[in-house]
ROSE-4610 file (N, C-alpha, C; in Angstrom, 1 decimal, always signed):
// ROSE-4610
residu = [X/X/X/X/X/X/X/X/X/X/X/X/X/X/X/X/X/X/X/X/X/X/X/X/X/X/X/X/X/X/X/X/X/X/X/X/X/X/X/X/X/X/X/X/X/X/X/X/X/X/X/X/X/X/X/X/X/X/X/X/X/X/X/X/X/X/X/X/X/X/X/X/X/X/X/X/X/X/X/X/X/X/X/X/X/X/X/X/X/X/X/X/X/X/X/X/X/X/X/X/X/X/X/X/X/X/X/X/X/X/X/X/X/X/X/X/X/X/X/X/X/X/X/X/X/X/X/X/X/X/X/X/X/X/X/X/X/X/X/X/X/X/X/X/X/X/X/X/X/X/X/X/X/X/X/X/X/X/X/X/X/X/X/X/X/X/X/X/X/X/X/X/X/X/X/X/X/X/X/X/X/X/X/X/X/X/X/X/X/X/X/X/X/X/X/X/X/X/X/X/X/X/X/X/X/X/X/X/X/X/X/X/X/X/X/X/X/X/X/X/X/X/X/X/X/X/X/X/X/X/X/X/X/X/X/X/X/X/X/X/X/X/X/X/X/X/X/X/X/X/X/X/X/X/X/X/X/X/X/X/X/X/X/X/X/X/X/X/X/X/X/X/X/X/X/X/X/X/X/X/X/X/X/X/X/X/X/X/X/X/X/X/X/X/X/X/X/X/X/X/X/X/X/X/X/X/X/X/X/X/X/X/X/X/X/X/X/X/X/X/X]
num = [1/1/1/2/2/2/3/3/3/4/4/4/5/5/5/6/6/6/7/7/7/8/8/8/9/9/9/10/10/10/11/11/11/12/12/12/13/13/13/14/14/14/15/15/15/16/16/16/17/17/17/18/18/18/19/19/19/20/20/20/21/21/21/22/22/22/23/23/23/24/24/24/25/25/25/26/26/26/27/27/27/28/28/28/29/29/29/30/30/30/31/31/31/32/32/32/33/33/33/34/34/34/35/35/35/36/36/36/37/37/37/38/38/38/39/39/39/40/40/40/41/41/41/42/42/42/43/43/43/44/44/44/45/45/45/46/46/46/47/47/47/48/48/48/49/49/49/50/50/50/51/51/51/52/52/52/53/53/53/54/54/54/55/55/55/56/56/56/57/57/57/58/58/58/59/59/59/60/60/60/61/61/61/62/62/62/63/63/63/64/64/64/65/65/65/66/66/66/67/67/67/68/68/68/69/69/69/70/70/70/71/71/71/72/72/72/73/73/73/74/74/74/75/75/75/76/76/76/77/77/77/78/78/78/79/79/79/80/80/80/81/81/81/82/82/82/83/83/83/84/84/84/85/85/85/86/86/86/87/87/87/88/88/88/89/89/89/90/90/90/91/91/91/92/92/92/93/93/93/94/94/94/95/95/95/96/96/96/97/97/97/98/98/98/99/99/99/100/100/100/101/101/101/102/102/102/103/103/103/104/104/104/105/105/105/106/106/106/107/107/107]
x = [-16.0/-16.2/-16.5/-15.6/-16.0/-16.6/-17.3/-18.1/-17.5/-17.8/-17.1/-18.3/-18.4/-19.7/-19.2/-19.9/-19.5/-21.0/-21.1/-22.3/-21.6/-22.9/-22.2/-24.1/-23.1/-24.5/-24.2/-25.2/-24.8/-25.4/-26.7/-26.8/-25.8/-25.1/-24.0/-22.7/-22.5/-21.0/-20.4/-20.4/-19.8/-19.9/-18.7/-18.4/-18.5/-18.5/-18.7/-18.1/-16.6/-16.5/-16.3/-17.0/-16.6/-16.3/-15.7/-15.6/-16.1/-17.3/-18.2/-18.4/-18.8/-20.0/-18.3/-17.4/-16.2/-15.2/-15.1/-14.7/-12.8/-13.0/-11.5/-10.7/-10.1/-9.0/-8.0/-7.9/-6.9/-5.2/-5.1/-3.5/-2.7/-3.1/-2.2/-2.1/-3.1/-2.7/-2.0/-2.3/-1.8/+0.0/+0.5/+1.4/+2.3/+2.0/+2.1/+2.0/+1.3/+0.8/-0.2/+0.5/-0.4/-1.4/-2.7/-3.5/-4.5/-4.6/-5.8/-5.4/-4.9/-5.0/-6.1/-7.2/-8.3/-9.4/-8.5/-9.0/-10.0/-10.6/-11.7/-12.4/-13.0/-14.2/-14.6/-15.4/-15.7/-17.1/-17.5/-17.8/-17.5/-16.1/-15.2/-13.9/-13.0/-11.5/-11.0/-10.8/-10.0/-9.2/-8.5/-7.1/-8.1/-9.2/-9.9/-10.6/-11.1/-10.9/-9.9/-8.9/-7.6/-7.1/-7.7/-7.0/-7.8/-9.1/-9.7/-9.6/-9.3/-9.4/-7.8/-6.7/-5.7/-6.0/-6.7/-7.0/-7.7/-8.5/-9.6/-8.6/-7.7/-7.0/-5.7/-5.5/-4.2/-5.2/-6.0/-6.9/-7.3/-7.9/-7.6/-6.7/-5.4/-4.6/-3.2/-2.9/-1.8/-0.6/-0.8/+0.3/+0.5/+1.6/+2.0/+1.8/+2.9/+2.8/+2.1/+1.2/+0.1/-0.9/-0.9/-2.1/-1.3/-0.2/-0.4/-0.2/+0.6/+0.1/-1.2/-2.0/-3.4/-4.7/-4.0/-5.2/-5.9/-5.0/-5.7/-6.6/-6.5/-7.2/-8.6/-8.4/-9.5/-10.3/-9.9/-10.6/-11.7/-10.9/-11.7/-12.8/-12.3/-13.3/-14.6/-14.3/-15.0/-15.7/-14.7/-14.8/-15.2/-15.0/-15.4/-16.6/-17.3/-18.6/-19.9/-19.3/-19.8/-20.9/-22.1/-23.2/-23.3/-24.1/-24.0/-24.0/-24.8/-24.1/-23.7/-22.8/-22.2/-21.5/-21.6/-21.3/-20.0/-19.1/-18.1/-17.5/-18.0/-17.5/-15.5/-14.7/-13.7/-13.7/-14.7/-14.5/-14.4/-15.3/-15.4/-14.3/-13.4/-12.4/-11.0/-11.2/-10.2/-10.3/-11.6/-12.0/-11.6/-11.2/-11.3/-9.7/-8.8/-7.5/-7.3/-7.8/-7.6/-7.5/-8.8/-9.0/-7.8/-7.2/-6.8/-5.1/-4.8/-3.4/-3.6/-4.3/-5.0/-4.5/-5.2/-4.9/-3.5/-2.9/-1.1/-0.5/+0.0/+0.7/+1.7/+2.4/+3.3/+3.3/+1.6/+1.4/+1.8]
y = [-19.5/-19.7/-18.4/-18.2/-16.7/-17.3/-16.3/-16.7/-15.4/-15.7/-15.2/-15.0/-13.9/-14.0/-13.1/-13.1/-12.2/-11.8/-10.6/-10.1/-9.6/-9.2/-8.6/-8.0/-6.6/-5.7/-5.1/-6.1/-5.6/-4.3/-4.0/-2.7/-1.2/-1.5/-0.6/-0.9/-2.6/-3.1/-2.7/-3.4/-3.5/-4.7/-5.1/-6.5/-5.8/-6.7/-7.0/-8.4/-8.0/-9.3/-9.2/-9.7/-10.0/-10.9/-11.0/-12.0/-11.4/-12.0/-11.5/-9.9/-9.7/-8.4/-7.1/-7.2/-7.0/-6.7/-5.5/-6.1/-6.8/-7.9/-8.1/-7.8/-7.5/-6.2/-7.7/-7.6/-7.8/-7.6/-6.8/-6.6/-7.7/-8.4/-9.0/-10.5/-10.7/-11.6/-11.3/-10.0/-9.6/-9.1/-9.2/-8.6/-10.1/-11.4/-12.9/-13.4/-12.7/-12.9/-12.6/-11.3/-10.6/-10.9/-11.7/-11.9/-10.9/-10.0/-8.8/-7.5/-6.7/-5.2/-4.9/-5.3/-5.0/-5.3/-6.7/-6.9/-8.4/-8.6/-10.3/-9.9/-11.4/-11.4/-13.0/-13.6/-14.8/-15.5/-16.6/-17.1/-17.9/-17.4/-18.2/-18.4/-19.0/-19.4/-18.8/-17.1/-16.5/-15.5/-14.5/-13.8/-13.5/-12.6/-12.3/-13.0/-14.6/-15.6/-16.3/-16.4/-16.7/-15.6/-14.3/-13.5/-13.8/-14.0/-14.0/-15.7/-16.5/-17.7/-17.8/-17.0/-16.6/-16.3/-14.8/-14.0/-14.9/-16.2/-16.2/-17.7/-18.3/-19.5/-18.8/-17.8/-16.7/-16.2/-16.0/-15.1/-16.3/-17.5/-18.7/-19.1/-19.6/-20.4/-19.1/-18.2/-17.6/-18.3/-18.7/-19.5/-19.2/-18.3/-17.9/-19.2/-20.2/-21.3/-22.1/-22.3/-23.2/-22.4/-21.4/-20.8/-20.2/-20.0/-20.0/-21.1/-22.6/-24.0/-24.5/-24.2/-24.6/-23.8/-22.2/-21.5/-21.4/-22.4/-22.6/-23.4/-24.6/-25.7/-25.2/-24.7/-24.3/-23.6/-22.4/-21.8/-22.5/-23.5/-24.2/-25.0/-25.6/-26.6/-25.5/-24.4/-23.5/-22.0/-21.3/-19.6/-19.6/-20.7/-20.2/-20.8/-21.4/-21.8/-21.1/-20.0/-19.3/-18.4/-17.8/-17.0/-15.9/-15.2/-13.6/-13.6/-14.3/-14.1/-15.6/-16.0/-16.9/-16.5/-17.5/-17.7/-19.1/-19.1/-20.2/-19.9/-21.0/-20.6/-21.2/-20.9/-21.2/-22.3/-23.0/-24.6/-25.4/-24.8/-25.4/-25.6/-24.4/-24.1/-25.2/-25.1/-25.5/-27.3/-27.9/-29.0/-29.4/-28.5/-28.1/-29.0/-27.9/-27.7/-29.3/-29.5/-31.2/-32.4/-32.3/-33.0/-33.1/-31.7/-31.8/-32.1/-32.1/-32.7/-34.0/-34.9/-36.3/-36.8/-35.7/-36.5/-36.2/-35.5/-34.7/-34.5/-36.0/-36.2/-35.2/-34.8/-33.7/-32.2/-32.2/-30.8/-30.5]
z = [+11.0/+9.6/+8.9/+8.4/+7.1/+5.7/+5.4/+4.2/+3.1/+1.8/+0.7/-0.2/-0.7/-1.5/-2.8/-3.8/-5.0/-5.9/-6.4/-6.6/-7.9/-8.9/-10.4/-10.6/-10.7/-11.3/-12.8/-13.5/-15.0/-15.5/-14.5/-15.0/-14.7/-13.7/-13.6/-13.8/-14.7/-14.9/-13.6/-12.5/-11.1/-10.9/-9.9/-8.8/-7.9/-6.9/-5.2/-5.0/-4.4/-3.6/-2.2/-1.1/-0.4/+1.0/+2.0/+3.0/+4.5/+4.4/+6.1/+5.5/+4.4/+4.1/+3.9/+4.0/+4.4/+2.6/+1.7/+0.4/+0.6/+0.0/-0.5/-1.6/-1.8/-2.3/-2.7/-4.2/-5.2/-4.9/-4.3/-4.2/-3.5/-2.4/-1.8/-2.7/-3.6/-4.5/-5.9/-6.2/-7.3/-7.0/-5.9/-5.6/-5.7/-5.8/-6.1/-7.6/-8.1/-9.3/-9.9/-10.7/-11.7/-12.7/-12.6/-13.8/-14.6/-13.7/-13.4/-13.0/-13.2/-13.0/-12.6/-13.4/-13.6/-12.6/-11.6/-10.6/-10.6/-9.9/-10.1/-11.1/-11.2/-12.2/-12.2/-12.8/-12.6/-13.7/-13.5/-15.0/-16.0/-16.2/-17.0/-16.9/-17.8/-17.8/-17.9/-17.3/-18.0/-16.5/-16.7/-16.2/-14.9/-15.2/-13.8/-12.7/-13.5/-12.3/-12.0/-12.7/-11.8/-11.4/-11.3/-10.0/-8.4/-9.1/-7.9/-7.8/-8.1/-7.4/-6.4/-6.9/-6.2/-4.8/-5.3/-3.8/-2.5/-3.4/-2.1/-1.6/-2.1/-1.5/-1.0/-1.2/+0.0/+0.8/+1.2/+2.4/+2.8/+2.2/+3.6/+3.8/+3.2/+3.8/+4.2/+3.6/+4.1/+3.2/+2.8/+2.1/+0.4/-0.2/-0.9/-2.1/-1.9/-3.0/-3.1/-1.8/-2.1/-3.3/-2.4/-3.8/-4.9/-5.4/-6.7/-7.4/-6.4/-7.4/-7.4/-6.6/-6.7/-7.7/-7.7/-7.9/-9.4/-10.4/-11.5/-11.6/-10.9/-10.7/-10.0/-8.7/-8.0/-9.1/-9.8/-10.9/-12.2/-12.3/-13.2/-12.2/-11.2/-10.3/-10.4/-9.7/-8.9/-9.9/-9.6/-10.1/-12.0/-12.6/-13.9/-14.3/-13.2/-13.2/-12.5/-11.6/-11.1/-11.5/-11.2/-12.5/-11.4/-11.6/-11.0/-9.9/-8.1/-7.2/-6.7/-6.3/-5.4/-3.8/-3.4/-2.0/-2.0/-1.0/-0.8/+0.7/+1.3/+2.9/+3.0/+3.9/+4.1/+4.5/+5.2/+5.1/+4.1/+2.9/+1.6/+1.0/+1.1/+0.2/+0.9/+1.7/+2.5/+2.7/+2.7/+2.1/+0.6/-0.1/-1.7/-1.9/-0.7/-0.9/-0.1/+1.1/+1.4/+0.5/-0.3/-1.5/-2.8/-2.8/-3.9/-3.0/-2.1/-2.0/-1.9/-1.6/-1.6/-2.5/-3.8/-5.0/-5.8/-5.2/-5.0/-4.0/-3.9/-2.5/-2.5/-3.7/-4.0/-3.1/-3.1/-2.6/-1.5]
């Protein structure tokens, strides 16, 4: 089980995200779909948590289209509720993504 954590230091305007202490890097979701140049962010409804709600359902599942039909949804469930540090293990998420083909047999 890998764990995902994300930290926000307002005194130096910096993120930290990462998986097992380990940072995750933006590119291999942004190279799928560009929401963020600028990279994660989280809190609210906007471009930089659906980059990072992207990144973190492609680093668990490997799967291109699952996460970008899922990763808006996940965003709102999850990432725009988020406050300065959070944690989300790969079981969770992955429980997340169970749940939500359940209710989208489509998926």
């Amino acid at each position: 089980m890998s764990i995902y954590r994300g930290y926000r230091y307002q005194e130096v305007g910096s993120l930290v995200v990462a998986k097992d202490g380990q940072p995750l890097s933006p590119k291999p979701s942004q190279k799928l779909f560009n929401h963020s140049p600028d990279g994660f962010q989280w809190g609210y409804g906007g471009s930089g948590p659906a980059q990072l709600s992207l990144a973190l359902l492609l680093d668990v599942t490997g799967d291109d289209e699952l996460s970008v039909r899922l990763h808006q949804s996940f965003k709102r469930e999850f990432v725009a509720g988020w406050k300065e540090k959070w944690e989300i293990s790969t079981e969770e998420i992955r429980g997340w993504i169970e749940r939500s083909k359940g209710l989208c047999p489509a998926l």
